[in-house]
C-alpha positions in Angstrom: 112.2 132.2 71.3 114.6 132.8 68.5 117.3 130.1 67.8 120.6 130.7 66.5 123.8 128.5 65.9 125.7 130.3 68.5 123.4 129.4 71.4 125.2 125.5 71.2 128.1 127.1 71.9 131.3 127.5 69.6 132.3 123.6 70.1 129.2 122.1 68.8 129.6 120.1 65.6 127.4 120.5 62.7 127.9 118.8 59.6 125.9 116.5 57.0 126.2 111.9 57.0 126.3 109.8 54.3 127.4 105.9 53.6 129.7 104.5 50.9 127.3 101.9 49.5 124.6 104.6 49.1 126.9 107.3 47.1 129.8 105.6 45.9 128.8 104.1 42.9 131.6 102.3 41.0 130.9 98.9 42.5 133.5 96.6 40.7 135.8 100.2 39.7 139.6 99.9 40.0 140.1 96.6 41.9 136.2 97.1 44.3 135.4 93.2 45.9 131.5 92.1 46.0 129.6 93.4 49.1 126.5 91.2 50.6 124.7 94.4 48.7 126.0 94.3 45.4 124.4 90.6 45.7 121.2 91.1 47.5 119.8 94.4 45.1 120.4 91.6 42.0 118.2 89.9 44.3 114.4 90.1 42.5 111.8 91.5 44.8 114.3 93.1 47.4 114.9 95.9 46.4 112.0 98.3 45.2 111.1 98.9 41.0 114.8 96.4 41.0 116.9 99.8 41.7 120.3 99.1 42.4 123.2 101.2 43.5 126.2 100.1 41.1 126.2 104.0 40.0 123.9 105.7 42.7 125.6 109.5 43.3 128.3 108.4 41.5 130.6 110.0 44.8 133.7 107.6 43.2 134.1 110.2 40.5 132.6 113.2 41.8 133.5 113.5 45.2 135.7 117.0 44.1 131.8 118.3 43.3 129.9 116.9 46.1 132.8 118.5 49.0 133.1 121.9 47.1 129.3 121.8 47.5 129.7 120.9 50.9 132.0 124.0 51.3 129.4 126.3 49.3 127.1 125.7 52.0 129.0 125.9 55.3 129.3 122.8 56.2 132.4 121.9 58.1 132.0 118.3 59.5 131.3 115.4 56.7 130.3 112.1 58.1 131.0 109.3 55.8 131.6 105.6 55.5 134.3 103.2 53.7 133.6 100.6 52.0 135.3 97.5 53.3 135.3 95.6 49.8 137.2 99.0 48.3 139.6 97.9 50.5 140.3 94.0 51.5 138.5 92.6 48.2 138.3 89.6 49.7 137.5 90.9 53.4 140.9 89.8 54.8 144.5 89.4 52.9 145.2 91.3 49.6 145.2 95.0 49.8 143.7 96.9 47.0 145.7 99.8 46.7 143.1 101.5 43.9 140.4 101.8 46.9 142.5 103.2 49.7 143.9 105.8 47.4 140.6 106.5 46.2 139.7 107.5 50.4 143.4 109.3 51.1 142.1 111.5 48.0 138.2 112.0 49.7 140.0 112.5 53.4 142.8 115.1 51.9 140.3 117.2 49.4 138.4 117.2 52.9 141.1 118.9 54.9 142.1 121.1 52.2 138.6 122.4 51.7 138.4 122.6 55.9 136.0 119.8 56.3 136.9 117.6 58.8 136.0 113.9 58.0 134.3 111.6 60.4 134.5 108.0 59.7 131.8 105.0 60.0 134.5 102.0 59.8 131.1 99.5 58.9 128.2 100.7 57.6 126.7 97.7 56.5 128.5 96.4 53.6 130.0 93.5 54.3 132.8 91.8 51.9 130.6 88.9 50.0 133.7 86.8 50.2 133.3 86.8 54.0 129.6 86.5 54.2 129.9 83.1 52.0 132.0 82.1 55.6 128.9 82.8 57.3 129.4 86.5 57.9 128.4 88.4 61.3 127.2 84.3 62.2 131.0 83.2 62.3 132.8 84.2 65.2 136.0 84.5 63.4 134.6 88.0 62.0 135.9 89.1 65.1 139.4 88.5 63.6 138.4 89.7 60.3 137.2 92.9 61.3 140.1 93.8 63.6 142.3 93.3 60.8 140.0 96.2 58.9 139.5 98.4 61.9 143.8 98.3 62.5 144.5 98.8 58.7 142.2 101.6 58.3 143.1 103.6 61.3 146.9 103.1 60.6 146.2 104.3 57.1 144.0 107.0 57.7 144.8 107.9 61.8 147.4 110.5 60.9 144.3 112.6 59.3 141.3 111.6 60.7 140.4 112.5 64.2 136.3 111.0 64.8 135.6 107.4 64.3 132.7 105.7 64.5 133.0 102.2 64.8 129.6 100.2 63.6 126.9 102.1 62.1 123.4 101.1 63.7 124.4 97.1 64.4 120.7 96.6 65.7 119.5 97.1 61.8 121.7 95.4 60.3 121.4 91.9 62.8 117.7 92.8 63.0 116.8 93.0 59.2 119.7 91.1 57.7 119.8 87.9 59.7 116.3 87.5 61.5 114.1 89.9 59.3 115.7 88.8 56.1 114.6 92.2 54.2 118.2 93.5 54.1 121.2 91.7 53.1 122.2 89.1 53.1 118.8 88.6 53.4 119.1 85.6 56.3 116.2 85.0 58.6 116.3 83.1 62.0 116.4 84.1 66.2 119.7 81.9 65.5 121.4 83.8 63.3 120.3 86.8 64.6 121.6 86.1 68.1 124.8 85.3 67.0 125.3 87.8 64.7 124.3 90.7 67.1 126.7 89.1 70.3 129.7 88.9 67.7 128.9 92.9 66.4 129.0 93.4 70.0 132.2 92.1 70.7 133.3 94.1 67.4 132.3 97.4 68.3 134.0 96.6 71.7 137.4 95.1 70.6 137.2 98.0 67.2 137.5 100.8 69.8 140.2 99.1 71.8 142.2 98.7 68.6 141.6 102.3 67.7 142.6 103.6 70.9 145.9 101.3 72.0 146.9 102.4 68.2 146.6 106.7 68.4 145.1 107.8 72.3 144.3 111.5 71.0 141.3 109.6 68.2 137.6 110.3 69.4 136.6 106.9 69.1 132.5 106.1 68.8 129.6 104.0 67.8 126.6 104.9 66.6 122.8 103.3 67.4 119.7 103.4 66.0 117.1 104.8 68.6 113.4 105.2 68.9 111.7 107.0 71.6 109.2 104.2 72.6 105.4 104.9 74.2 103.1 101.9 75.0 99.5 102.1 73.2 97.7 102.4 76.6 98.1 102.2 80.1 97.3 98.5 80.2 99.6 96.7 81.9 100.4 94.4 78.8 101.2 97.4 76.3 103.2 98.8 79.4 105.2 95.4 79.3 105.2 95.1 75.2 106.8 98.9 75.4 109.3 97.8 78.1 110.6 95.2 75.4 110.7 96.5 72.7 112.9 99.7 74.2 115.1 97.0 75.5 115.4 95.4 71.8 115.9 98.3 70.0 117.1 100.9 72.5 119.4 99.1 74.8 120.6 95.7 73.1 123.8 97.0 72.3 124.2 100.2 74.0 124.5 98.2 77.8 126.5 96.1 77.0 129.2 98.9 75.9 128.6 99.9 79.0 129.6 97.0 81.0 125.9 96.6 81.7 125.9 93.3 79.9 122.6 92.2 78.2 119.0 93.3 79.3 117.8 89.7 79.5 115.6 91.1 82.4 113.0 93.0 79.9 113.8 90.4 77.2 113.6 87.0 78.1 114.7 85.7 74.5 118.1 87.0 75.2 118.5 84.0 77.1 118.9 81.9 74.1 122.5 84.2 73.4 124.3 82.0 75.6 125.5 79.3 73.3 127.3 82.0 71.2 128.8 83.6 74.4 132.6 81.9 75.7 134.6 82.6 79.0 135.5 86.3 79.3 133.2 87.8 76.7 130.8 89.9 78.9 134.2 91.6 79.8 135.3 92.0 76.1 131.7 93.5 75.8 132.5 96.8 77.3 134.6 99.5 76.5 134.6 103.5 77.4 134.0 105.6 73.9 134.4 109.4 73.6 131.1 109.4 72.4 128.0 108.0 70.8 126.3 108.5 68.2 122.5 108.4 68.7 120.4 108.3 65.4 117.0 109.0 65.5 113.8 109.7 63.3 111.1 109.0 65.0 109.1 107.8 67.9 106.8 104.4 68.0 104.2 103.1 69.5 104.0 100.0 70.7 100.8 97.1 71.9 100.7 94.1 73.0 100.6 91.2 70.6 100.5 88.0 71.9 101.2 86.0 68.0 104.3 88.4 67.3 106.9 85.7 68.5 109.7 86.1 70.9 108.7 89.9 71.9 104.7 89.5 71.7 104.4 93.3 71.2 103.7 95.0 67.9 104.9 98.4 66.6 101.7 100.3 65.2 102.2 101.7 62.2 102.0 105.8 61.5 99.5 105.5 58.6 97.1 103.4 61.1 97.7 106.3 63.7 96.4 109.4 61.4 99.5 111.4 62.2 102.0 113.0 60.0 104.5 111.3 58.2 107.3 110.7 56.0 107.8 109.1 52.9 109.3 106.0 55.0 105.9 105.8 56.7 107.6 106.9 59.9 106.0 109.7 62.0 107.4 113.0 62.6 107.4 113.4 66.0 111.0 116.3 66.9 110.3 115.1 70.7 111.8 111.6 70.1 115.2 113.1 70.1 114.7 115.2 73.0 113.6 112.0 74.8 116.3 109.6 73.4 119.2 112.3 74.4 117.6 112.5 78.1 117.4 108.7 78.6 120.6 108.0 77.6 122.0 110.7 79.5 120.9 108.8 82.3 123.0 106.1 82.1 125.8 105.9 84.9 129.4 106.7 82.7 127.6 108.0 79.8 130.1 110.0 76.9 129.3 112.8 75.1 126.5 112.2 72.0 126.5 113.3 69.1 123.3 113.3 66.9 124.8 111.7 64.0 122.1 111.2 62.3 118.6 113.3 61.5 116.8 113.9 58.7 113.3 112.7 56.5 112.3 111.5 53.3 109.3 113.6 52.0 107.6 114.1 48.4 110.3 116.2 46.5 108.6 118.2 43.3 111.1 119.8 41.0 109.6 123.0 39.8 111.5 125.1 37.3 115.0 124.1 38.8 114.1 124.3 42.7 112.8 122.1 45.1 110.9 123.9 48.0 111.2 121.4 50.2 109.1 123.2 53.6 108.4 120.1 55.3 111.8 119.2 55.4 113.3 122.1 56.8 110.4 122.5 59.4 111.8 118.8 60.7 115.4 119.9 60.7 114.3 122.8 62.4 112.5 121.5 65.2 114.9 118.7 66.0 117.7 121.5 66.3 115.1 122.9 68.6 114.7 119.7 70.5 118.7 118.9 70.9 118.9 122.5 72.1 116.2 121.5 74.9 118.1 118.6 75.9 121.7 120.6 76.2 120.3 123.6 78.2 119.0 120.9 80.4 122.8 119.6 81.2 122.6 116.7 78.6 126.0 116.0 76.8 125.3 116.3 73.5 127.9 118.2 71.1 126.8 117.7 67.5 123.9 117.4 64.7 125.0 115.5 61.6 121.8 116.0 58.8 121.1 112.7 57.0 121.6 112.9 54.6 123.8 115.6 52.2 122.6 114.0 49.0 119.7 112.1 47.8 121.2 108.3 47.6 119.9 104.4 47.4 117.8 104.0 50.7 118.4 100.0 50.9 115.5 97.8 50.2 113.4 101.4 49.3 116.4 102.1 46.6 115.9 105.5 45.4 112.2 106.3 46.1 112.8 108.4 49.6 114.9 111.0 49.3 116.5 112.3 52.7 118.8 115.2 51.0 119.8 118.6 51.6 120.5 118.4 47.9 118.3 116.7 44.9 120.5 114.8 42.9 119.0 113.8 39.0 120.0 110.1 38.9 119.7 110.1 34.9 121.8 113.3 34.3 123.6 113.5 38.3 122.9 117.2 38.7 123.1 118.7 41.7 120.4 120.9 43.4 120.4 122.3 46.1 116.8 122.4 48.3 115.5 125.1 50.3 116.3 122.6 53.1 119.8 122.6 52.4 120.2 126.7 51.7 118.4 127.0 55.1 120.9 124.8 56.9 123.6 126.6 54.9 122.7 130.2 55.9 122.0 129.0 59.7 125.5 127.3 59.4 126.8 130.8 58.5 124.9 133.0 61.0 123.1 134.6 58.7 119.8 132.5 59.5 117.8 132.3 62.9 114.4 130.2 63.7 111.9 130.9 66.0 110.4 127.9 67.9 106.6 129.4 67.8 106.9 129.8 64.2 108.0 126.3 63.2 105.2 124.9 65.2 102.6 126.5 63.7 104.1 125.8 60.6 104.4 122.1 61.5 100.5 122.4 62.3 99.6 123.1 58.6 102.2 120.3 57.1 100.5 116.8 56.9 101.9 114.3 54.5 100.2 111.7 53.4 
């Protein structure tokens, strides 16, 4: 079966993601505050061979490059992020005018160029200022952040049509206030608990802001999601997979919905209730235009009776002999299909968009090109796998590649690179991959894939 960018249909959005602490650069330029990012990579042992990202792609002076690139190759949708210490140094109060200039020139170059910008409102980097008030732990970030979500869309509504509203809140509760291995690098069910009710109530009260301010924005959220399978058919790894879909799956995807909580499948959810006041389970809920699902990979799950709180463990790929990524995460297309179809289940579901998709593999640059197979295979089977899901009456109107550019992956910094395009940290070249002029021609018509033929591709690609 051939596959072709028209058989999505003429509405389907196709475009490329990226986040403003992983490009940007310049992190004290022209007025910039301290995010809890800038402070954890000084952080020694966080961040891997001490990388940091205070020039990264250096998008704060070359975003005229990177969009004309963008343009070169067809790409009509750019998904990015700003940074809320560009704009509120401090979180809250002073404006720096520097930074939201700098974004009117990125969202205007954008339209000019015909690239319509899609904006993550928080995608991670949290003002330090606010953090030293105890962060996504103090309820008064509820008050903070509605001060950035209403600033931001007055300032940028008149241009900007797609919001997204948090960027993948269960990683950055999950590792950055239980797991400790992201910023701010806090560790506790405590502060984890509270930190994930008040993002909760964010992404809930963000939307309602967005829309009561301009009704015609496509307001959404976006969620990290994993297709879950239990080890075995024991009845404990059955159980172990229930919870651990209902941690990383549904946490904060019901209670959008007005489904509140699944303390059911997660007992430890109980413990939520001293962070929860009169009225918030209906301040929990709100009706986006759409969500964004994000999704790399599937895992499986046993149970674990020592792992606290969830007594399930994930297994890891490399102990599974399957093929992988550089993250250690196994390439498995199906996930999406099955992510797309269990959410699509949901009474009151919106639309989805797949705003993020993508893998890090073992780039060699050889004489000027980067012939980057396994990459495009993945893009092109998960294409494949969306396309399974839509023909089968699932709402899902969009496939944003993460990422356009190599950029500083976190607590990995910049040893996986997710990219369309290779990017030379010492010199900042630009290269575009054979993933990337793949997308580009398929973008453009000009390219078609056949489903049996990336298969048995796929069959002789194993990265180890």
């Amino acid at each position: 079966m051939n596959i072709s960018k028209e058989d999505f249909g003429k509405d389907f959005n196709w475009g490329v993601s990226s986040a403003a602490f992983q490009i940007e650069g310049a992190h004290d330029k022209d007025g910039k505050g301290a995010s809890v990012w800038d402070l954890f990579s000084q952080k020694k042992g966080k961040i891997y061979n001490s990388h940091h990202a205070r020039i990264s792609c250096d998008f704060y002076n070359r975003y005229y490059e990177d969009i004309l690139l963008m343009k070169q190759m067809n790409i009509c949708n750019y998904r990015f992020s700003l940074s809320w210490s560009r704009i509120f140094p401090d979180g809250i109060g002073k404006i720096n005018f520097s930074g939201v200039e700098f974004y009117n020139r990125v969202i205007d170059f954008c339209l000019s160029e015909g690239i319509q910008p899609w904006i993550t409102l928080y995608h991670w980097d949290l003002p330090q200022a606010l953090e030293q008030k105890g962060g996504w732990t103090n309820r008064d970030i509820i008050n903070w952040f509605s001060e950035y979500v209403l600033f931001c869309i007055k300032t940028f509504g008149d241009r900007v049509t797609h919001w997204m509203i948090l960027n993948e809140p269960m990683v950055f509760t999950g590792a950055g206030y239980f797991l400790g291995v992201h910023a701010p690098g806090k560790k506790g069910l405590s502060n984890f608990l509270a930190a994930a009710h008040h993002a909760c109530l964010c992404q809930a009260e963000g939307g309602r802001i967005a829309r009561s301010y301009k009704p015609g924005l496509k307001i959404g959220t976006t969620f990290s999601s994993s297709h879950i399978e239990a080890n075995t058919n024991n009845i404990k790894d059955q159980q172990a997979q229930v919870r651990i879909d209902a941690l990383l799956n549904r946490m904060f995807l019901e209670p959008l919905l007005g489904l509140n909580y699944p303390v059911k499948d997660l007992k430890v959810l109980r413990r939520m209730e001293e962070f929860i006041k009169d009225g918030d389970e209906q301040k929990l809920s709100f009706n986006m235009d759409f969500i964004g699902v994000q999704n790399y990979t599937r895992e499986i799950v046993r149970f674990d009776f020592f792992t606290p709180f969830v007594q399930a463990k994930i297994i890891k790929a490399d102990k599974r002999k399957v093929e992988r990524t550089v993250m250690n995460w196994e390439v498995y297309p199906s996930s999406v299909y099955h992510i797309l179809k269990k959410y699509a289940a949901y009474k009151n579901m919106p639309e989805m968009i797949v705003t993020e998709s993508g893998a890090a593999f073992e780039d060699r640059l050889i004489d000027g090109k980067i012939d980057d197979a396994a990459r495009k295979i993945f893009i092109q089977n998960h294409i494949a796998e969306i396309l399974k899901a839509k023909e089968e009456g699932v709402k899902v109107n969009g496939y944003l590649v993460w990422s356009f550019t190599d950029n500083f992956e976190w607590a990995e910094g910049y040893k996986p690179r997710f990219g369309l395009v290779y990017i030379d940290f010492e010199t900042q070249q630009r290269i575009i991959k054979a993933s990337g002029k793949w997308y580009s021609d398929f973008l453009s018509n000009q390219e078609q894939m056949t489903v049996k033929t990336i298969a048995a591709a796929q069959n002789n690609l194993l990265i180890s």
